[in-house]
C-alpha positions in Angstrom: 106.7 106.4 63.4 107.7 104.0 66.4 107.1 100.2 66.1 105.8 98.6 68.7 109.4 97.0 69.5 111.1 100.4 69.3 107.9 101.7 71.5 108.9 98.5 74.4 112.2 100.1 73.9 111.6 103.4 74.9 109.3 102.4 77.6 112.3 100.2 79.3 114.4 102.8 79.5 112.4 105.3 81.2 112.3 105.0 85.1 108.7 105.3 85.2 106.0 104.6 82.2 102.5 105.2 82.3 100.4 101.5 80.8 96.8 100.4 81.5 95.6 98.0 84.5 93.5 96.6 82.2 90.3 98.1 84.1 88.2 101.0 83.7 88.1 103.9 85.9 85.8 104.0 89.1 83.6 107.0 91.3 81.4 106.5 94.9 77.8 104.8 93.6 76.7 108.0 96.0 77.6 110.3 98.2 78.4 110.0 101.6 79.1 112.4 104.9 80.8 112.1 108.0 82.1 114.6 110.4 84.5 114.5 113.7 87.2 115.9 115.1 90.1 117.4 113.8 93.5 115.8 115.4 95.6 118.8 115.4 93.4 122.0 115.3 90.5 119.9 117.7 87.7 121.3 115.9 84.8 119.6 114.3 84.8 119.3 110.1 82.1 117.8 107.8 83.4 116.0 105.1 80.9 115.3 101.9 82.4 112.7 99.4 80.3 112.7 95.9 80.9 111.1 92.7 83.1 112.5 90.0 83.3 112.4 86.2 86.5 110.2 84.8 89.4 111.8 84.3 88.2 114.7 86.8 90.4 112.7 89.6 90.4 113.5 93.2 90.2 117.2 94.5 89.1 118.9 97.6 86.7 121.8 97.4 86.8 123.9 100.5 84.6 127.6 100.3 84.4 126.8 96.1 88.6 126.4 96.2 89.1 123.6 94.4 92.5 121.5 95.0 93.4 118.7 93.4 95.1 116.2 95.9 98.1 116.3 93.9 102.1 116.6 94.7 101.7 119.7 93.3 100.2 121.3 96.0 101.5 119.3 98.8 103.8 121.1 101.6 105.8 120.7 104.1 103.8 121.0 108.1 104.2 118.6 111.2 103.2 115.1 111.7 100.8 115.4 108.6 100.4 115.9 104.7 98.7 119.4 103.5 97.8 120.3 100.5 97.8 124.3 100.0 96.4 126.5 97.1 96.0 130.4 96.9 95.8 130.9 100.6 93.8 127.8 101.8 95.0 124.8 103.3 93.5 121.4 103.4 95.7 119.4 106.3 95.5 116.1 107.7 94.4 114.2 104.5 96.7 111.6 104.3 94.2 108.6 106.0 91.5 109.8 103.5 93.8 109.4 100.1 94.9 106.4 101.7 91.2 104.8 101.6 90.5 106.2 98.6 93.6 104.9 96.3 93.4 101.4 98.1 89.6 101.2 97.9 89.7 102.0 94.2 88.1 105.4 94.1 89.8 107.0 91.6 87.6 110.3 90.7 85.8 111.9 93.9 84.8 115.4 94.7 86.0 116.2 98.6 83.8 118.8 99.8 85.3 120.0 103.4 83.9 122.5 105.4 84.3 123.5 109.7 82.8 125.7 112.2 84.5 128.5 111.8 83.2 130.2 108.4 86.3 132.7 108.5 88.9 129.9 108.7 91.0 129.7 105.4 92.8 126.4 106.5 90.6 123.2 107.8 91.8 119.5 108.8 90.3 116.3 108.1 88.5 115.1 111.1 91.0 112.0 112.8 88.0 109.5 114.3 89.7 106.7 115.8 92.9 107.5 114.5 92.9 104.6 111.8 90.9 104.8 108.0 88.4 102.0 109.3 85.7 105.1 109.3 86.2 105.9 105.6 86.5 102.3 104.3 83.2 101.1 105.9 81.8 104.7 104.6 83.0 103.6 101.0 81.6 99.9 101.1 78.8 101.3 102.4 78.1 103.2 99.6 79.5 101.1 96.9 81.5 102.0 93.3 81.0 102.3 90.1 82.2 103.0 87.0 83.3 106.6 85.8 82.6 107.5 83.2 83.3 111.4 81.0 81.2 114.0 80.1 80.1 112.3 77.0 79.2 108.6 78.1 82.4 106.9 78.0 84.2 105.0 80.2 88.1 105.8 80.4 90.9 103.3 81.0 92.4 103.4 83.9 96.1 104.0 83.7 98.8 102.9 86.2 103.1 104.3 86.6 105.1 101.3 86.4 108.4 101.1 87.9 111.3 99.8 84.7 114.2 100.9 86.6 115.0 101.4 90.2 113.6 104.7 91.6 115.3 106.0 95.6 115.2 108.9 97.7 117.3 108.9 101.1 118.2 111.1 103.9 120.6 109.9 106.5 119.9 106.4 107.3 116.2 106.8 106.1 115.6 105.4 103.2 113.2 104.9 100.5 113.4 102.6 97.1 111.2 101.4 94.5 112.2 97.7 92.4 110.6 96.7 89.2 107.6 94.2 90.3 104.3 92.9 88.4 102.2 94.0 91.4 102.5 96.5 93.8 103.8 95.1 97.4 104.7 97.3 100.3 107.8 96.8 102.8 108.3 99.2 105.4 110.5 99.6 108.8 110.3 101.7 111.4 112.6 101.6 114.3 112.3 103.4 118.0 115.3 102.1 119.9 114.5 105.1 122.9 111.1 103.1 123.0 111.4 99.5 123.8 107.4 98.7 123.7 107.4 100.2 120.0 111.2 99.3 118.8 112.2 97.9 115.3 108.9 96.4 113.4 108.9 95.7 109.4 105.5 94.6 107.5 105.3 93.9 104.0 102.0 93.5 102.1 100.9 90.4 100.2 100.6 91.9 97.0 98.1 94.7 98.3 94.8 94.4 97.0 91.4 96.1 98.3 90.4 93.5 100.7 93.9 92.9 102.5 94.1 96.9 103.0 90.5 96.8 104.8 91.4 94.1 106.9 94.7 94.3 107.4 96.2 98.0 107.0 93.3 100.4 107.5 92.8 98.9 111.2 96.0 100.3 112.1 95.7 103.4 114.4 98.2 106.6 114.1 100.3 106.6 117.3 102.8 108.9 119.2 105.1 109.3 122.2 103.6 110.3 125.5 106.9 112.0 126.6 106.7 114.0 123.8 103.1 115.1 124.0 103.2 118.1 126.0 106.1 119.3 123.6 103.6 119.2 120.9 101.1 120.5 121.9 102.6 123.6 123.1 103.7 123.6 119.8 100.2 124.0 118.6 99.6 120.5 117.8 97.3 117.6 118.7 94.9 119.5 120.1 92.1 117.4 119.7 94.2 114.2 120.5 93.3 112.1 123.1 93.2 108.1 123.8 90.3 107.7 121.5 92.1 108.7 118.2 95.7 107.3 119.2 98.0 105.1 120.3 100.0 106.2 123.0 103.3 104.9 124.5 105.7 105.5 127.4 109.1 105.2 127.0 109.3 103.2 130.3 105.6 102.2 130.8 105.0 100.7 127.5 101.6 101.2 126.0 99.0 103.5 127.7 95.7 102.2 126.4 96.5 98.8 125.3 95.0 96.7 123.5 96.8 97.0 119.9 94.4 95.7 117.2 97.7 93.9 116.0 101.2 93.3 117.1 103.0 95.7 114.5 100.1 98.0 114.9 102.4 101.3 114.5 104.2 99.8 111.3 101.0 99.0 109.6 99.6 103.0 110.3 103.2 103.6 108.3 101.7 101.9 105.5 98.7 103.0 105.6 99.8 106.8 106.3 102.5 105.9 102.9 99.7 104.9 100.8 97.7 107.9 101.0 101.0 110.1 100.5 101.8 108.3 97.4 98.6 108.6 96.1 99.5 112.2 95.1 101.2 110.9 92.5 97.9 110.2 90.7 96.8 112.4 88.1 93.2 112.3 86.0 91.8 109.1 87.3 94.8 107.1 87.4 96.3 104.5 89.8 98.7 107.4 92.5 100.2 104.0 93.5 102.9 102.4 91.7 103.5 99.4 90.3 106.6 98.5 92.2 108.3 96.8 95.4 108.6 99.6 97.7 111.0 99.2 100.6 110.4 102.3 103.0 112.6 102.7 106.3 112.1 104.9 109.1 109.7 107.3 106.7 107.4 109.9 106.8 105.4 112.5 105.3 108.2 114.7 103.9 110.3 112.0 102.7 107.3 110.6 101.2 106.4 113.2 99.4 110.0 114.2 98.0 110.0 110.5 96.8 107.0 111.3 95.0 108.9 114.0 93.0 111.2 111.4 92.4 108.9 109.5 90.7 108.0 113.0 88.9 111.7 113.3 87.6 112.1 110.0 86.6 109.0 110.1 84.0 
């Protein structure tokens, strides 16, 4: 049998340990529904968010498919994350995971549905383009806590970061530091774009309140040189100036004003946040406990990172 010194031991010398937060598991007080739509396939979807059992985690269920929003389903597509089980394809649900980790939602059913009954893929809808819609949703309906098919509450459970964890391809780069709370840095640079350029943010130890008011503001954004390109690629489809930044290479910003002056770098986070939430599994914390340094990221590399984290366990 360990002792509890040979136990600290062992933990140390893993990557990545599993310890409590100290708190208990949460689920929505209610459910709540909103609908809009979709960025890339520009149809409508209804999204139904209901409270879950502990331990049950969070999990999409689209025509009775149930899949969990997990690494283990995620895939590779364009300018979003997707999640794909037997056939059907959940895409666009990285702003959603991102209010939901942040927020502190740890077990919710995802009920998803669109227009067309014969679809077997469907996207979450975009609103604005930020995850303002699904935080004021959320405090809306307010938490509380989970608890299991017999009564009880369950602990909620966090990874912490014991050794450095990194994932890179070319100059893109991605690292995780030891730290006692989870903090954020990310850079992003668009030298060809002069209005956008080289921005970094870091979050102030991120907590529930600085995400609403400072990260889930932040609106996705894109290139307007490059939007015909993708949409004859089949994307963006339901785009428009209501649900995006846009910027010229030489014009600067089309429909100004940013709601801050690193808007694009803060959407980063927030896009990050719902990535690595994937990494959660039964109720726990997806984010963690670490110093993240992020440059010049995105979906895939986020998500390889979080088989990093996977590996290093």
């Amino acid at each position: 049998m360990l002792t509890p010194t040979a136990l600290n031991a062992l933990k140390s010398s893993r990557s990545i340990s599993w310890s409590p937060t100290g708190k208990f598991q949460q689920t929505l007080a209610g459910c709540l529904e909103l609908s809009g739509i979709s960025l890339h396939s520009g149809k409508v979807s209804k999204v139904k968010l209901c409270p879950e059992f502990a331990g049950r985690g969070r999990y999409f269920d689209f025509k009775s498919k149930f899949i969990p929003a997990s690494i283990d389903y995620a895939e590779e597509s364009s300018l979003c994350t997707t999640l794909s089980k037997d056939g059907f394809k959940i895409r666009t649900v990285e702003h959603l995971l991102s209010a939901l980790e942040a927020m502190g939602v740890d077990n919710c059913r995802i009920e998803i549905a669109n227009e067309d009954a014969k679809d077997s893929e469907v996207e979450v809808p975009i609103f604005d383009g930020s995850a303002c819609k699904w935080v004021d949703a959320i405090e809306e309906v307010g938490l509380k806590l989970a608890i299991d098919q017999r009564g009880n509450c369950c602990e909620k459970m966090a990874p912490y970061v014991n050794q450095p964890v990194y994932a890179w391809r070319n100059d893109c780069y991605l690292v995780a530091f030891p730290a006692s709370k989870v903090r954020i840095t990310y850079g992003i640079d668009f030298p060809q774009v002069p209005s956008i350029g080289c921005q970094w943010f870091s979050t102030a130890p991120l907590d529930n309140t600085f995400y609403a008011e400072q990260i889930a503001p932040s609106r996705t954004f894109c290139i307007y040189e490059e939007v015909e390109q993708m949409r004859n690629m089949g994307l963006i489809r339901g785009g428009s100036i209501e649900n995006a930044l846009v910027c010229s290479v030489s014009k600067g910003w089309i429909n100004p004003p940013l709601r801050f002056h690193d808007e694009p770098c803060r959407h980063k986070v927030l896009d990050f946040i719902g990535d690595i939430s994937l990494f959660a599994r039964l109720g726990s914390q997806g984010l963690p406990v670490a110093h993240m340094v992020v440059y010049k990221g995105g979906h895939s590399m986020h998500a390889n990172f979080v088989r990093r984290l996977l590996e290093n366990i």
